[in-house]
N, C-alpha and C positions, 0 to 999 in steps of 0.2 A: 313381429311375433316374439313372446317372451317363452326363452326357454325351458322355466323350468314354473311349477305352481307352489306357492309356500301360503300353509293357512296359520294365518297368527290369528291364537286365541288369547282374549284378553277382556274380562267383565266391566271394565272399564273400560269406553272407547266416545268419542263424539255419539251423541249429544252430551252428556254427561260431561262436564270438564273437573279440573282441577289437577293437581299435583301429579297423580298418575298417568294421566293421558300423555302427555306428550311423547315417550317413549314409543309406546305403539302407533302412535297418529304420525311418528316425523318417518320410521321405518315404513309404515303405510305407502308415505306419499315418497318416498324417496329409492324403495327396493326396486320399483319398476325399470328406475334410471341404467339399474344392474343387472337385468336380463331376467327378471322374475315377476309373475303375474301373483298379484296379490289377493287374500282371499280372509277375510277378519270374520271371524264368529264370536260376536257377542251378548250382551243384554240386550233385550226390550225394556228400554227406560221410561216404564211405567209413571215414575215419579225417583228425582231425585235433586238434592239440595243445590247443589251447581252446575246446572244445564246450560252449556253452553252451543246451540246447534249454528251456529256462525263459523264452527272450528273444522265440519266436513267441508265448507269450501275449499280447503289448503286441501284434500284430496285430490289424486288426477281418475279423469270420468273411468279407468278400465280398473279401479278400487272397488271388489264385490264385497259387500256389508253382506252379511248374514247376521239374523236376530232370534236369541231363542227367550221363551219366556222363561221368567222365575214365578218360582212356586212362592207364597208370602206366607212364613209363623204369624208374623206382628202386622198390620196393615201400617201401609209407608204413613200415612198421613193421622198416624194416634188417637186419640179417643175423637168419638164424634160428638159434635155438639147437641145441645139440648134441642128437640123438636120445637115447633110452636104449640101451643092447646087448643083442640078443637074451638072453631068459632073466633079463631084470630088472634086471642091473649095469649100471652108471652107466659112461660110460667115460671114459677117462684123461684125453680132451682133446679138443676138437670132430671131429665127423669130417668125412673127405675134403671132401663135399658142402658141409657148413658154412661152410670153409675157403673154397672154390671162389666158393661164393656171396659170401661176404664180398670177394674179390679184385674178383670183377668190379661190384660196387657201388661199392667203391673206385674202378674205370677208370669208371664213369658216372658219377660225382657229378664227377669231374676235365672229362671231355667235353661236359659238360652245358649249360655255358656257348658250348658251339660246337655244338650244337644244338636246344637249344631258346629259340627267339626269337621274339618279344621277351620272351619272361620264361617261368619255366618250368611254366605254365597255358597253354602253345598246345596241350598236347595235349586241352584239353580241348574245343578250336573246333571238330574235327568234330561231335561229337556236340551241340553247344551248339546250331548253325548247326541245323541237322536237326531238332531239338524245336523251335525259333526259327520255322522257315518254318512248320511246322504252326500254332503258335499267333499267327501275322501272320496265315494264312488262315481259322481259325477266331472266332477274336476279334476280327479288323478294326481291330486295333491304328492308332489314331491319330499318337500319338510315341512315339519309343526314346530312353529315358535310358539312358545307358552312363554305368556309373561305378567312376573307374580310381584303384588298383592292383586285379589288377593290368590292363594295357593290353591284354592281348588281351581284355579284353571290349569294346573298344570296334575290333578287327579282328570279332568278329563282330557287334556293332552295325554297323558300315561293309555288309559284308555282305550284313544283312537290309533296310538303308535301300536300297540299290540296285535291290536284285531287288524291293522291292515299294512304289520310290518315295514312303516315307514321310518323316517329317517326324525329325530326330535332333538332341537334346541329347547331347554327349561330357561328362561330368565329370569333372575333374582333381581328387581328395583331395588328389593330390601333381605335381612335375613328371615327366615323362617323360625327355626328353633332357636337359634341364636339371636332372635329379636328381643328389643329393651321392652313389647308391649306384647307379655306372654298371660295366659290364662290363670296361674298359679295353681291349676288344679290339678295336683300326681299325676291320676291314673289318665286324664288326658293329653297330658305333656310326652307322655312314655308313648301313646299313641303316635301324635304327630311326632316322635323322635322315628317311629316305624316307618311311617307317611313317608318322612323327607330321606330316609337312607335308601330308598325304594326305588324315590325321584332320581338321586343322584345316580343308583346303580342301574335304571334302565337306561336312563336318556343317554344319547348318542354325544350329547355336550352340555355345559353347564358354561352360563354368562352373567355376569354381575357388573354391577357400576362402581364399583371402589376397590382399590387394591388390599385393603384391609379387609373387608366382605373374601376378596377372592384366596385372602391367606388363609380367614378363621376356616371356607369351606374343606379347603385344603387339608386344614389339620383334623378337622374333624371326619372324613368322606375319601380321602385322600385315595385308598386302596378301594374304594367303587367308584370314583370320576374320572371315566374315560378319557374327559377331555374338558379343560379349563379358560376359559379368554375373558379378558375385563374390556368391558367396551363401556365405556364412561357414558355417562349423561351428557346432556350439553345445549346447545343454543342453535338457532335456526336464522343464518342472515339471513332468508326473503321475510321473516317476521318482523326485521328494523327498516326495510327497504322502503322509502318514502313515509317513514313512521314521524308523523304531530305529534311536538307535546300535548298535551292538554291535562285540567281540574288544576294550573298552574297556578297560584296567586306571587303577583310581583311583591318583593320586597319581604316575601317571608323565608326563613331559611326553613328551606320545607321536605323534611323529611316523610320517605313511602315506606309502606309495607302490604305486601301485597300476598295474599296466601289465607291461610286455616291457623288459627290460634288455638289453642286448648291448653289443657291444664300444664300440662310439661313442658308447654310452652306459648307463654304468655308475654305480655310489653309490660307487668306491672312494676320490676326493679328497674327499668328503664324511664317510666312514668316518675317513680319513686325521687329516680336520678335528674328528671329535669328538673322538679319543684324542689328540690334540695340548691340546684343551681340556681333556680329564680331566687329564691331564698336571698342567696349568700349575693347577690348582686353581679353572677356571673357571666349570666343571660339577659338578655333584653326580652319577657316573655313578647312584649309587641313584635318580636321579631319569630316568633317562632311558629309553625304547622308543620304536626302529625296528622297524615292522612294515613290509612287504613281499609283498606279493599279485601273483601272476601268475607270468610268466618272470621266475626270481630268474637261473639261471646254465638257457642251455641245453640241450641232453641232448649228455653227452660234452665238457659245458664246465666247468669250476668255482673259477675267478678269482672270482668275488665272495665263494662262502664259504672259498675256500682265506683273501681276504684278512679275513673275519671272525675266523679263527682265528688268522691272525698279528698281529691284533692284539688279542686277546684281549677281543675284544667280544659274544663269543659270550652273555652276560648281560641285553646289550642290544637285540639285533637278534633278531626274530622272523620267519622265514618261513611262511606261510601256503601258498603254491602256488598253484593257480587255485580260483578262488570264481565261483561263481553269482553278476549281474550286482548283482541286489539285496541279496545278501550281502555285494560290493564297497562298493556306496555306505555297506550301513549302517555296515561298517569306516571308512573318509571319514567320518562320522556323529559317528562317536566317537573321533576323531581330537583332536587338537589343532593341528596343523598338517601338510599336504597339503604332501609333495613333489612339486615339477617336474622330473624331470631328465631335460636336453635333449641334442642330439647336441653333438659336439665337432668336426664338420665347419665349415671354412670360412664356407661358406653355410647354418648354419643357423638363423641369426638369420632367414631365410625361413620357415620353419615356424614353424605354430602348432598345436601337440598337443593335438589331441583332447580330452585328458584336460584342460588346460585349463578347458574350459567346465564339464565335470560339477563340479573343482573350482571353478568360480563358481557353477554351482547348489544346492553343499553348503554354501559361505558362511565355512568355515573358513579364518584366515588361509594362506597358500601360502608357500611356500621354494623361488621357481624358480632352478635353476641352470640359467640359460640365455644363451645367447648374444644381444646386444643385438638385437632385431630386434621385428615385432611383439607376439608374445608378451608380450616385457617390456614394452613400452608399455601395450596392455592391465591388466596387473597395474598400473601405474603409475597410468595414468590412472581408473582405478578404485578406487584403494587397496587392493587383493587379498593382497598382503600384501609379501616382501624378496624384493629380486632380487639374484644373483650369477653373475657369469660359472663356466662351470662348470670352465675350468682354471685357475681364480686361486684357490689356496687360501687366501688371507687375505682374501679376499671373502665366500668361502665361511664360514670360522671365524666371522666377523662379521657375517653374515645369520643362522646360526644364531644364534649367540648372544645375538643382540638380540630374536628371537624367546621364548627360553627366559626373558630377564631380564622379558620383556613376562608368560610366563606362571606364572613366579616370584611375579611381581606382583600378579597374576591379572587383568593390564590387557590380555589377550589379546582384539582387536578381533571382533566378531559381526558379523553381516551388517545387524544394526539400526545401525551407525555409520555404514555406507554413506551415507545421505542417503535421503528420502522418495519419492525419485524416478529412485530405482537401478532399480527396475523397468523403468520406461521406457525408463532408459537401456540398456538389457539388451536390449531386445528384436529389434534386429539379430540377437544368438545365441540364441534361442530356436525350437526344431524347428520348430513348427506354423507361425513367420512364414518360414520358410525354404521348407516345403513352398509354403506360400501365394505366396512369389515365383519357385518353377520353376512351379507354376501356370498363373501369371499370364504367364511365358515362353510357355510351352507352348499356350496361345491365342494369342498376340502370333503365333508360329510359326504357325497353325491359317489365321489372319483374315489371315495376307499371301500 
């Protein structure tokens, strides 16, 4: 029998995968170990870009999913296509309705930002809130993890802690106000400045993943947070346990990236930096593959492979699209070298990506282009593999390249160089000791 009942809310959770999930999915599967019955309220994922339903198997059977619907401004799946015309013919060019429909997605996707706040999952708070109060009175819920992005899960954590005086963890993946991807618009920025001092001054604790994340909140919230703990991101060894390489080609030195591209962060000074090296006669292109898994360019986008084709690297670069969680790693697996490519924001030496950890739990040397900040010190202080800022292209050329000469050589470093005692040292980012210290919060909260 488990102790005590904790309902993490999180809009994000299996089927859906990607970057956010693991957080809530590894605490999931791993609270129970710590005398806690688990209890997740999230979306009904109607439709969305990276579905990955292979990822609830890592759940244990006494994990209660709760599903609540979302309300939809925009329909997920965008304009719809042209009908047939009566009697079978295809007709000339969309019709009326088509047209119609496209315009006015157009004027919401424009408005969208001036109304739906703080982000654009409040429409999912009614109904979140509704299934929420039911399972507070049925289940006797102990504590609410709320864990954000995005933040309205943690307006209806606010919510449910109120009306049924319970006990609430807020968790920050990322910052709120203080994020590098903010609306620019005044009078709702002053808003969510209201939203988040709100958050800090009701909840019972406040949890973040970077110690930079947990200074800025400090400085700014400092006299409303009760209470402050950095529990790091991190890596899940039953996720490398009997893990296969595989998509491995022999003989190429074959660098992965495995994640969401977009504008701020992109492989195109990277791309730039190999075909400057093919150039100069520094590379052997025959010797080389990029593979790329996940969001390469996305829908309605195609900067990335417009610039594969103008540089006529179409030989080397491989896109995959999205892969199943354990298909991802085993690609990682049979890598050569694991890119990191980080954002090009100001402040993003403040982040620490995710993907980070799984590539310290695969052990393959790394290629982070990233901004000096945690991240790269980790990689540093570990030896994980080159770092390079990601707009300095002679950084770049030369973190690669010293990679390639390394596996030219076949002096490419394994996770046995680490030292005897990288385990240990590790264990700050490992899931199960993470779960073990919201836990151990989470009584700390219980017994005051």
């Amino acid at each position: 029998m488990k102790d005590h009942n904790v309902l993490i809310i999180c809009y994000i959770f299996p089927p859906i995968g990607g970057g956010g999930v693991p957080r809530p999915l590894k605490m999931a599967k791993y609270l129970g170990e710590f005398g806690w019955k688990v209890h997740v309220l999230t979306v009904e994922p109607a439709y969305h870009a990276t579905l990955d339903p292979s990822l609830l198997a890592q759940l244990p059977p006494d994990v209660k999913i709760h599903r609540a619907k979302e309300w939809q401004l925009i329909p997920n799946r965008g304009a719809v296509a042209a009908q047939p015309a009566a009697g079978g013919d295809k007709p000339f060019g969309p019709s009326v309705k088509a047209v119609l429909k496209k315009q006015v997605i157009q004027m919401l996707k424009k408005v969208k930002p001036y109304l739906l706040i703080p982000d654009d999952q409040i429409l999912w708070l009614p109904n979140a809130v509704k299934l929420g109060r039911e399972i507070m009175k049925r289940e006797k819920i102990d504590v609410i993890f709320s864990t954000s992005g995005p933040v309205t899960n943690h307006l209806v954590a606010r919510k449910l802690a109120r009306e049924f005086d319970c006990k609430w963890v807020a968790d920050f993946r990322d910052p709120w106000t203080q994020n590098m991807h903010t609306s620019g618009i005044a009078w709702r920025e002053r808003m969510e400045e209201r939203m988040e001092a709100d958050v800090m001054l009701e909840a019972d604790a406040i949890t973040t993943v970077t110690a930079t994340f947990a200074k800025n909140f400090l400085s700014k919230h400092g006299e409303r947070i009760k209470r402050l703990e950095l529990i790091y991101n991190g890596f899940d060894q039953a996720d490398f346990q009997g893990l296969a390489p595989s998509h491995a080609v022999p003989g190429k030195f074959h660098a992965v990236y495995a994640g969401i591209l977009y504008q701020k962060r992109n492989p195109r000074l990277l791309l730039h930096a190999i075909r400057e090296l093919i150039d100069a006669g520094e590379v052997d292109p025959n010797d080389l593959l990029l593979t790329f898994a996940g969001v390469f360019d996305y829908p309605g986008y195609s900067e990335n492979r417009d610039c594969v084709e103008q540089l006529r690297l179409g030989e080397i670069v491989r896109v995959l699209g999205n892969l199943p969680h354990k298909e991802a790693l085993g690609l990682m697996k049979g890598a050569d070298a694991l890119l990191l490519i980080g954002d090009v924001s100001a402040d993003a030496g403040a982040y620490i990506p995710g993907k980070l950890y799984e590539y310290m739990g695969i052990g393959k040397p790394i290629l982070a282009l990233n901004k000096a900040g945690e991240a790269t010190e980790i990689i540093e202080k570990f030896g994980l593999g080159q770092v390079a800022d990601p707009e300095d292209k002679e950084a770049v050329k030369q973190a690669y390249l010293q990679l390639y000469k390394e596996w030219k050589t076949k002096g490419l470093k394994s996770e046995a160089a680490r030292g005897e005692d990288f385990s240990e040292r590790v264990k700050p980012y490992e899931r199960r000791e993470q779960a073990r210290q919201l836990a151990e919060l989470m009584e700390d909260l219980l017994d005051s």
